[in-house]
N, C-alpha and C positions, 0 to 999 in steps of 0.2 A: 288482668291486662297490664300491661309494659307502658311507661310515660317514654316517651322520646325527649332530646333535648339536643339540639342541634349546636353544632359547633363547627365554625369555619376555619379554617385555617389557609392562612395569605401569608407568603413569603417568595422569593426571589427562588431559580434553579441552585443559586450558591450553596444555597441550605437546604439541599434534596436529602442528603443524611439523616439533619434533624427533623425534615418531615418525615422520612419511612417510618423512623424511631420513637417518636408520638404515633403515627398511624398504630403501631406494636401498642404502645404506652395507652395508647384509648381502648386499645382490643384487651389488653388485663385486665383495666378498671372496670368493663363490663363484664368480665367474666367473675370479680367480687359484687359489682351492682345489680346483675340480673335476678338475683333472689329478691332482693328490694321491689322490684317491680320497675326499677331508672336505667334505661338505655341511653349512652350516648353518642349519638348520628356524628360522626365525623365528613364533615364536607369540604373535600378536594378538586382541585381544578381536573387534578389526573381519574377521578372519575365519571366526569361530565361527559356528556354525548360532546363528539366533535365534530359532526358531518356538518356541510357546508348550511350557512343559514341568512334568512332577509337580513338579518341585522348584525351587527358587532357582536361577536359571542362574547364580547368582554361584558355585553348591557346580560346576560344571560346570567354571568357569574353574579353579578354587582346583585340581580334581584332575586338571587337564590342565598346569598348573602344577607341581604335584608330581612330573611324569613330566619335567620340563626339567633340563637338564646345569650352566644358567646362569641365574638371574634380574635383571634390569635393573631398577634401582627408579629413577625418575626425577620428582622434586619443585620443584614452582615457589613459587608464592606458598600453596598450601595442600596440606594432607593429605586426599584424598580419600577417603572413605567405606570403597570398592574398596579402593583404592590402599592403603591404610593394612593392609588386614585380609590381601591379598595378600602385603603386606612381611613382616608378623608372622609367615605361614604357613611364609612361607618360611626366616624369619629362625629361628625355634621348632625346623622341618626339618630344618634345616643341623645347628645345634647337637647334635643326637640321632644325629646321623651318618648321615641321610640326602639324598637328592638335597632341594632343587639341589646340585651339589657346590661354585658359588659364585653369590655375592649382591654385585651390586656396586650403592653407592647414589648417586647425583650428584644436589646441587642447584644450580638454575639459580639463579644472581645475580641479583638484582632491583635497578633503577637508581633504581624513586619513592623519592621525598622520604619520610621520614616526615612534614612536614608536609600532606602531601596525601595519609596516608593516610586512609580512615575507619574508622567502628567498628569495623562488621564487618568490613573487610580485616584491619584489625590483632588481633581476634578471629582469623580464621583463621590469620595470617602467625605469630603468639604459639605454633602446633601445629607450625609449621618448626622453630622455634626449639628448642622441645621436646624434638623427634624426633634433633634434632643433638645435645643434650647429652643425651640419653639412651645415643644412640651414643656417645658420648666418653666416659659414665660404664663402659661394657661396655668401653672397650678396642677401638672397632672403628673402621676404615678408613669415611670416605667423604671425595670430593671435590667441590668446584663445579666453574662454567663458567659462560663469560660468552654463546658461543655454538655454536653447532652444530657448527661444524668442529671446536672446541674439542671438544667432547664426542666427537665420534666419533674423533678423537686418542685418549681417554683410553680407549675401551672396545678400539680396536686394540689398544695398548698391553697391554694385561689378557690379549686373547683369544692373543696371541702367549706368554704365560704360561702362561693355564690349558689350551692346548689340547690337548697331548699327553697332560701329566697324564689329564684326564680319558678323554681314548680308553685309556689305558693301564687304567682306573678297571674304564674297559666291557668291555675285551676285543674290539670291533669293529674297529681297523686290522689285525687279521689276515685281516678279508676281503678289503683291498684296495690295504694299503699297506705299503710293506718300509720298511725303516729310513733307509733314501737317500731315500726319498721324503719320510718324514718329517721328517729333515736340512735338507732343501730347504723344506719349508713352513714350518716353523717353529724349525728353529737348534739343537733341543736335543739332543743327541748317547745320551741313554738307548736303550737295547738293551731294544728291546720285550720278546723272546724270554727272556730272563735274569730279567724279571720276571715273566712271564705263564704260565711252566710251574710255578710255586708257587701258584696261586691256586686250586688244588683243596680243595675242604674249609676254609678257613680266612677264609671271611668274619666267621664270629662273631670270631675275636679280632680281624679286622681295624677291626669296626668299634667294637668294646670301648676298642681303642687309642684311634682317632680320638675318641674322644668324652674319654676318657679325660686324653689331652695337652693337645687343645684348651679341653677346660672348667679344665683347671689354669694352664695358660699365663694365662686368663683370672684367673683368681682372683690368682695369686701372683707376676705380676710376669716379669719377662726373666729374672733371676736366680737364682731357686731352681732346682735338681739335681732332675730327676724322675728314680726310680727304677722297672723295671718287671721283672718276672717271667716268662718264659716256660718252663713245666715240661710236661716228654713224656720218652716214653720215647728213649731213642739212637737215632737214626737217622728223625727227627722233623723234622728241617732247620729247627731253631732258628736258625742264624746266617744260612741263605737265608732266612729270615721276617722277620727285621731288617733286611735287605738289599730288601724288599720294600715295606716298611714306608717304608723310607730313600728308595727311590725313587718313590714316589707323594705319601700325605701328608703326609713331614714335607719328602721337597724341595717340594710343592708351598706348603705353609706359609713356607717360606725364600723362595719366588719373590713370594706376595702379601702376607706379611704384612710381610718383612724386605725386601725390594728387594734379593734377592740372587741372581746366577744360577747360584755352583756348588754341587754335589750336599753335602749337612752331611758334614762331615768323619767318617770311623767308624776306629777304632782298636780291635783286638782286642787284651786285654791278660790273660794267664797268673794262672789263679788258683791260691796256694801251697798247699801239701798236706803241709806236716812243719813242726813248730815247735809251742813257746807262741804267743798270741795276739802279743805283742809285736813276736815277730820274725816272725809270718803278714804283721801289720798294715806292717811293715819290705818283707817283699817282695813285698808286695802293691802298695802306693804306689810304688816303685822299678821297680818292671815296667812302668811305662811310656816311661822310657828310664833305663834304670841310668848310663849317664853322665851324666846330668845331674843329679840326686839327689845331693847329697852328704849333709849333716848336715841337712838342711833338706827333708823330703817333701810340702809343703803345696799347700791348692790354691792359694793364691797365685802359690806357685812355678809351678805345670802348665798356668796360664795363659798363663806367659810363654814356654812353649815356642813353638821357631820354630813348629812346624808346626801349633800350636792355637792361636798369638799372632794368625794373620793371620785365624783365622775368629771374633773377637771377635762380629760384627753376623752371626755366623750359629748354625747348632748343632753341638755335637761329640757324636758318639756312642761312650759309651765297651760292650764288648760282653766279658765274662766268663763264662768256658763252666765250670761247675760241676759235675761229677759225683757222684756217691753217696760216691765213693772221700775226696773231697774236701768234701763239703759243713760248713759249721760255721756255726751261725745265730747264731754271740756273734759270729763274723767279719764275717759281715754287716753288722751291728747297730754294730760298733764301726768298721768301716770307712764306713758312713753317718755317724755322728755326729763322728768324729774328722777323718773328711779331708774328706769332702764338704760337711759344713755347719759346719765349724769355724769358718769365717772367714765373720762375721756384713757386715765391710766393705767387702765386695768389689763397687764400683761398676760395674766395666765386665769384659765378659767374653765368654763363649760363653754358648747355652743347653744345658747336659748333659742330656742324656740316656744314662741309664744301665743297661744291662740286664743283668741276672742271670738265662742262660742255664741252668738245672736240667735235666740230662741221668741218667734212672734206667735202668737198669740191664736187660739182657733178662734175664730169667727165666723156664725152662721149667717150674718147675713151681712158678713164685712162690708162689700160692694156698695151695698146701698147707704153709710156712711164713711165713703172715701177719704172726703174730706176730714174726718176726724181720725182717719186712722193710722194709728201710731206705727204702722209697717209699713204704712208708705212716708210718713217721715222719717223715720230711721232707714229704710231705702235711699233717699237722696242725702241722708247725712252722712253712709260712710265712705262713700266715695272721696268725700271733700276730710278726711280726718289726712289723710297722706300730708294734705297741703300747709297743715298744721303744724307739722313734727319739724324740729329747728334741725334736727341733725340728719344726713341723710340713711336711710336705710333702707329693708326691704318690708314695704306694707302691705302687702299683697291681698284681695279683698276674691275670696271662690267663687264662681259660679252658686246663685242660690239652691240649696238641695231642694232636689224635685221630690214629690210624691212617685211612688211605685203604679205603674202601669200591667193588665195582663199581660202585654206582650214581654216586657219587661223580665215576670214571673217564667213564660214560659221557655224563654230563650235560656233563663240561667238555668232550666233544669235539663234543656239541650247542652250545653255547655259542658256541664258537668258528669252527663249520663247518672245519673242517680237511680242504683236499682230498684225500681219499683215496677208497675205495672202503668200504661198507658193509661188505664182507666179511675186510677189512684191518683194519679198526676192531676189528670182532671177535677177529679171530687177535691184535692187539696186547693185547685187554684178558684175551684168554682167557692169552696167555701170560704177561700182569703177575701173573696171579692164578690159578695151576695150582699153588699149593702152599696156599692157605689161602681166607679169604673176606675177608680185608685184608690189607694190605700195610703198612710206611711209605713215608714223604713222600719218602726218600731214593730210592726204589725206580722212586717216581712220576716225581720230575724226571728223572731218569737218563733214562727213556724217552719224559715228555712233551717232554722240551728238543728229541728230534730233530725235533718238529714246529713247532716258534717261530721258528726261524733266519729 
């Protein structure tokens, strides 16, 4: 079976050349991706139905546009009407952590003279200008082009990036393409399977996150430490959830936003469980490599390490697995403030991210000693840990991971088309779930994983 991947393409009549010339330029690339099993749907205004209709055929495009993987915004000498309101739709979409899952914007160079321009050209050319620093004020990528080959250079370039990402996004290369095949189209070595049997039940925090990193990235610069939370009960697969995370949007964030092609570094690092805070905060900072800590535990110092020195222009994720046994919200708190944002001068570096893995406890008959139980005080403690932190950044606290539900189970095997037998589907879901009406996540991958490979 063929994955589709939908791509829109918005620009003004000025630039009908360079759309016929992509129209051509998307019919090639599929004519090398159809063996792959990856089609890509190029969608035009030119060939929309146009007969007359109850509403604005402009609301038609806008939510046929919404259902696309990719949007192309492409600008010449003006901002068109359309063109502008399409950009925004999309540009508003993205942000909120919804499709497109990328927005790529290129302006054509223009060669007149400003002497020879007139009013109204330079009336309209004054809304380019605009549109440009407005982008530059957000922090966002666009590039020119002087001509057509040029341009279609630049969007290959992109779509050899974003293309796995995004099937990995969908879950559709499991109808039709193994991991070799992938290799082969497009270079990137990610293990579909390893990512794809975690993605049961956990869109909401997935797209919490997304929205979460990238509206802070935005506000705060390359250098500030994000902090995030992810709390469930044991057996939750909190560290395959960052693993998940790692390999979608934040490698995809390293590929368009950094220009970088390996996976963000992640290091799992021992959280201490005996001591005053002094010597907690002692073997906390030291646990990342006890040799190399001498008298000196700073983040200055953790940058220079060899194996966090070389992903300076990318991100490191550091991953701390916290239990009941162990939780301490002044450790927290002082390990934020003391080692992560201590050093106000630190020009050049990685971008941290940092997660605080909260792991409670199984309890058979928790309920009936509420009051003494430590997941419900560590419940109302992390919320209150943000108001703590002297410097401002991003604390960002997940929705708690839920246990797996049948329906849950069954929808991801609709999802995915997983060839097996209707009758097979059944015996695996009846036998996931012959002891309760849910499960955990640990229970799920165990047995979703033998169908990803």
């Amino acid at each position: 079976m063929t994955t589709t991947i939908k791509i829109f393409l918005a620009s003004s009549n000025e630039l009908d050349y360079e759309r016929k010339e992509i129209t051509l330029f998307i019919a090639k690339e599929n004519n090398r991706l159809i063996s792959y099993g990856i089609y890509l749907e190029l969608v035009l205004w030119e060939n929309s139905q146009h007969s007359i209709k109850k509403n604005r055929i402009q609301n038609d495009f806008n939510d046929e546009m919404l259902k696309c993987d990719i949007v192309i915004a492409l600008f010449y000498t003006k901002v068109g009407t359309f063109t502008n309101e399409e950009f925004s739709l999309a540009y508003n979409n993205l942000r909120e952590g919804n499709k497109p899952y990328y927005l790529y914007v290129y302006f054509k160079e223009t060669d007149y003279p400003m002497s020879g321009m007139n009013y109204e050209f330079l009336e309209e050319y004054k809304k380019i200008i605009f549109l440009q620093k407005e982008l530059e004020k957000s922090e966002q990528i666009y590039r020119k082009f002087r001509d057509v080959e040029e341009l279609k250079n630049l969007i290959k370039t992109q779509l050899e990036k974003c293309i796995e990402p995004i099937l990995e996004s969908n879950g559709q290369h499991l109808q039709g393409i193994n991991n070799e095949q992938a290799r082969k189209a497009y270079g990137d070595k990610t293990n579909f399977g390893s990512i794809l049997f975690q993605m049961c039940n956990r869109d909401d925090q997935f797209k919490s996150f997304r929205k979460s990193f990238i509206d802070n990235y935005k506000k705060n610069f390359f250098n500030a430490p994000q902090f995030f939370v992810i709390h469930g009960l044991k057996g939750e697969s909190h560290t395959s959830f960052i693993e998940r995370l790692r390999s979608t949007i934040i490698h995809t964030f390293v590929q368009t936003n950094l220009n970088q092609k390996p996976k963000p570094y992640l290091q799992e690092v021992e959280w201490p469980d005996d001591g005053d805070l002094d010597s907690l905060l002692w073997n906390l900072s030291t646990a990342f490599d006890p040799n190399f800590f001498d008298c000196d535990y700073s983040l200055s110092k953790l940058i220079k390490m060899k194996q966090i020195e070389k992903y300076n222009n990318n991100i490191v994720i550091i991953s701390h697995i916290i239990s009941e046994k162990t939780w301490n919200s002044k450790l927290i708190q002082s390990y934020i403030n003391s080692f992560w944002l201590e050093s106000k001068d630190i020009k050049r570096g990685p971008l941290f991210l940092i997660f605080f893995n909260v792991e409670y406890s199984i309890k058979k008959n928790h309920k009936k000693f509420i009051f003494f139980n430590k997941q419900n005080k560590i419940e109302k403690e992390l919320p209150k840990i943000k108001n703590n932190i002297e410097t401002p950044t991003n604390f960002f606290l997940i929705n708690k991971l839920q246990s797996i539900k049948i329906d849950h189970v069954t929808d991801w095997f609709k999802k995915y088309k997983i060839d097996i037998s209707e009758n097979e589907k059944e015996s695996i879901i009846n036998s996931m779930f012959k002891n309760g009406s849910s499960v955990n996540m640990q229970t799920v991958e165990k047995e979703l994983k033998k169908y990803t490979k």
